[in-house]
N, C-alpha and C positions, 0 to 999 in steps of 0.2 A: 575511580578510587572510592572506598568505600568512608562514609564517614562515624565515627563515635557517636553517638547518642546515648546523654542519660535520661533515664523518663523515671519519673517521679510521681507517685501517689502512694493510698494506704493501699497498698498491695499483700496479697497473701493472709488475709486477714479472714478467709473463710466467708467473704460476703459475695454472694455473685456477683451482686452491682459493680464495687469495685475488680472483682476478676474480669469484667464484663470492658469497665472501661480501661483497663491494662490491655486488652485485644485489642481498641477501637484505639487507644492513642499509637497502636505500633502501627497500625494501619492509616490511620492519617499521618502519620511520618512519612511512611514510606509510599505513598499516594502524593502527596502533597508539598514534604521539606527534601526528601532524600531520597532518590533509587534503591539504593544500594545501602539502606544503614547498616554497623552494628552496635548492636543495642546492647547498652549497661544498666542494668535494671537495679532500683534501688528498693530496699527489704528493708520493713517494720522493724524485724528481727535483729537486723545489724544497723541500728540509724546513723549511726557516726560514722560508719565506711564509705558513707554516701557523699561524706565532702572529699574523700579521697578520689570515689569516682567520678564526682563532677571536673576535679582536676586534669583527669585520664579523656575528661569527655573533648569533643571538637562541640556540641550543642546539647544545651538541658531542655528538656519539656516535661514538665509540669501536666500530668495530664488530666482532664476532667475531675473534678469531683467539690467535697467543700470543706478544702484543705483551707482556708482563709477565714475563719469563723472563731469566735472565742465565748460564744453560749457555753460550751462545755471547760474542757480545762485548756488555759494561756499558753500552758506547754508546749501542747502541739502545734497552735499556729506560731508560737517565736520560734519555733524550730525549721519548720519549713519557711518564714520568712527569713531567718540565716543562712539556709541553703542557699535563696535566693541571692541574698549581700556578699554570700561567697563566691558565686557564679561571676555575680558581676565583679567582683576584685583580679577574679581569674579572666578576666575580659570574656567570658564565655556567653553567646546569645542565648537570650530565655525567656521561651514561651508559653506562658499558661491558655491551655486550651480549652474553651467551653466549661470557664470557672463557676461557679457561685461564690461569691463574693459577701461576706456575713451570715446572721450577723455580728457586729463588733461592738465593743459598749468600754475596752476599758482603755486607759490612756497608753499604756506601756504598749498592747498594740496597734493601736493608731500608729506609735510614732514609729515603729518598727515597718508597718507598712509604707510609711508616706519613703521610707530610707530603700525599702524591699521593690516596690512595683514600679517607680520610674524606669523609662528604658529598656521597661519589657514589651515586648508585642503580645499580646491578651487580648482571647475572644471568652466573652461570659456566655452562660446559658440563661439566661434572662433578665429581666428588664432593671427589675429588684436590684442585680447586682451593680451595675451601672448606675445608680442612684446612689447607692452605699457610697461607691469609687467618687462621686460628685460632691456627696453630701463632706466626706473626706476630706477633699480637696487634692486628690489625687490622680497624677496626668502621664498613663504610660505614655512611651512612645507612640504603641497605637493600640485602639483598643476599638472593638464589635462585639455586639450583640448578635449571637448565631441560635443555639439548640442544645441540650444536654448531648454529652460526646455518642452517648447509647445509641444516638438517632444516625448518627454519620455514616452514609451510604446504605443506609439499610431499605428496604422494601417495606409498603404497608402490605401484609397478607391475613385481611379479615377472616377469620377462623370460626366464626358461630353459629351453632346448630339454631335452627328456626325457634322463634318465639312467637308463635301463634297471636297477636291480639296480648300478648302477655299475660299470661297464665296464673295463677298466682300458685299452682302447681306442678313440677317436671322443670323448675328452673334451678338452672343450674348455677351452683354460686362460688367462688376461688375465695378464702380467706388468707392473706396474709399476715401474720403478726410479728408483733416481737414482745418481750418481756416490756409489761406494763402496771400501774396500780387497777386501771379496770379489768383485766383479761377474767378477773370471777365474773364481772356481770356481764362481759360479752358472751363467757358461756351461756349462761341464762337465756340470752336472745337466741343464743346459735341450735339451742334444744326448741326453743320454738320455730323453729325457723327450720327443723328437722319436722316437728308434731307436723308442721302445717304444709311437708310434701317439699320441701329443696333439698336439692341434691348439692348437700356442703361438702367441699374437698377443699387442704388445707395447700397453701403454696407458701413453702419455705427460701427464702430471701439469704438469711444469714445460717449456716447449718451450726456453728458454734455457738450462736446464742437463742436462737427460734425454734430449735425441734421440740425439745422439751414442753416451753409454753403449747405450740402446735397441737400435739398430740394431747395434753391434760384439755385444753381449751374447747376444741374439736371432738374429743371424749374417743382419740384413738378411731376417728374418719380416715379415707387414702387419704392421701396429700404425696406432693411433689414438689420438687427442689428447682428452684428457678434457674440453677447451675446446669441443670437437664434442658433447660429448653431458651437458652440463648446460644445464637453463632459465635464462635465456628463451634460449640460446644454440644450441641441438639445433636445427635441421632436419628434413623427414623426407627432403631430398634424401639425408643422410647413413645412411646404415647402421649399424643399431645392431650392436654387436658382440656376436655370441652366444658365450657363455660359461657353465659351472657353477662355474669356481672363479676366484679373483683371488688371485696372489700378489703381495704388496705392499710396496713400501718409503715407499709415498709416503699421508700422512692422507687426503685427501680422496679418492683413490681409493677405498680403502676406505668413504668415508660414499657415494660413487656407486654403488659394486657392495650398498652395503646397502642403499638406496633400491630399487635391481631386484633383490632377493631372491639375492644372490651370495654364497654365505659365501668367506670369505676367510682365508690366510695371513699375517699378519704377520710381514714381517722386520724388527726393528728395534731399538734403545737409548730409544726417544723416548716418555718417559714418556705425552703424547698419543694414540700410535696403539694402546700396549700397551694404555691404560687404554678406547679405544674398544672393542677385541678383549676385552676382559675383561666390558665391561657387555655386548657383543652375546653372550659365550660363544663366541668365534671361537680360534682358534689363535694364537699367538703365539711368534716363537723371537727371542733374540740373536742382534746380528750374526755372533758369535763361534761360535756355535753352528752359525747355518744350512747351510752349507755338510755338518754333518755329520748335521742330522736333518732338514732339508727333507722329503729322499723319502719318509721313516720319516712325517712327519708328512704329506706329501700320502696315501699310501694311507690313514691312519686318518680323514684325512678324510673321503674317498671312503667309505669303510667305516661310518664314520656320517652320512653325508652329509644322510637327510632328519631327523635331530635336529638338527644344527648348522644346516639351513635354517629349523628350527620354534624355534628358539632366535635367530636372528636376525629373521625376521619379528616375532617378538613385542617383541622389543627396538627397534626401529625405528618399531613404532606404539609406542610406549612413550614415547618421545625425541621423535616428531612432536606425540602428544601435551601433553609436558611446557612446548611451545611454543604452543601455542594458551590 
């Protein structure tokens, strides 16, 4: 007999990542909680209809992402920690899978979590998160430290065309952005960075809020939609984009260029991407900074380029692993 499952995240939002981890959590359900689920999927669009269908559910899962953070607006995370206090009044089990966990700073939600995560079974995607849950003082039922959900049963398939000695010419480069205060002066680099012979092509993350910047920033380069080239969603009508290096503002980009063996740049504030850059040994700059060590930090790339690939490959079956 088949069971109800509601699964929960920022779904339908136009961002691959999250379309990305709406596939992977149906797929560790049904790999791992349930043969036979069926699934009640809950929508941005309708967020109130979602206590109705947790009611309807036999089990909620929470699926990957960082629904649990209040850096941006309180709204969102008291909301989905309501879900959660709902679930549990409805005795219904509930799982958050391969969370990120922060971060958190104001009281209203602290105490809304310490009421929300007891008696949930919760696996984080890193180390970070777990510190948060401690620092808290907060004790699901049970809780592991795994891998961001993106990585769940997937294969490492290293995808890049030869880099000679590293060339400082014919390389190939993936930019991902999103709307930012620097994106004038990343232009600037990205035109020398053109003068000086790389082959820049833009990769779009979010299509509702990234195209636009993309294309002004990139000065109207190809680029490609990240939504083309994750499972089950890739074709092979589509052309994978060949690349050695991915500079990045956007998470999941970065766990896509890690999957195909792409060491990458981080640009960012977002304790998420810093801390994936730090477990794979990848680069990392502030927003505040980039503009002034980008270049400094792309040549030392290049310049160690097959340690920083031999330190990501190993990190990524590492994370693939921590999932199975």
């Amino acid at each position: 007999m088949s069971q109800k499952i509601c699964i929960i995240g920022y779904y339908d939002s136009g961002n691959a990542g999250d379309l990305w981890l709406k596939n992977q959590t149906k797929k560790w359900v049904s790999q791992t909680l349930v043969k036979t689920p069926q699934f009640i999927e809950h929508s941005i669009h309708n967020k109130w209809s979602t206590f109705l269908k947790i009611t309807q559910a036999d089990t909620v899962v929470f699926g990957g992402g960082s629904l649990l953070q209040d850096i941006g607006s309180q709204k969102s995370v008291a909301y989905y920690a309501l879900l959660i206090i709902w679930a549990k009044l409805r005795n219904k089990p509930v799982y958050l899978i391969s969370h990120g966990i922060g971060p958190i700073y104001r009281k209203l939600t602290i105490w809304l979590l310490k009421k929300a995560l007891p008696n949930c079974i919760i696996t984080l995607r890193d180390q970070e998160s777990l510190t948060v849950l401690n620092t808290l003082d907060i004790i699901p039922k049970s809780v592991t430290v795994t891998a961001d959900l993106a990585y769940y049963n997937q294969i490492l398939t290293p995808n890049i065309p030869s880099l000679e000695e590293c060339p400082t010419t014919g390389v190939g480069v993936l930019i991902s952005l999103k709307p930012s205060p620097i994106t004038s002066a990343l232009k600037e680099i990205i035109t020398q960075l053109n003068d000086a012979g790389f082959d820049i092509q833009g990769l779009i993350a979010d299509t509702s809020q990234d195209t636009v910047t993309t294309l002004i920033t990139l000065q109207n380069k190809q680029y490609f939609t990240l939504k083309d080239h994750i499972q089950p969603f890739h074709t092979p009508k589509i052309a994978m984009p060949k690349a050695h290096l991915l500079i990045t503002m956007r998470y999941h980009s970065a766990v896509w260029a890690s999957l195909n063996g792409i060491p990458f740049i981080a640009i960012s504030d977002d304790s998420k991407l810093i801390s994936l850059a730090t477990d794979l040994k990848q680069s990392h700059i502030s927003l505040s900074q980039a503009p002034h060590q980008l270049m400094s930090t792309i040549k030392t790339t290049l310049k160690n380029y097959d340690t920083l690939q031999h330190h990501l490959i190993s990190g990524v079956s590492q994370k693939i692993a921590a999932l199975t």
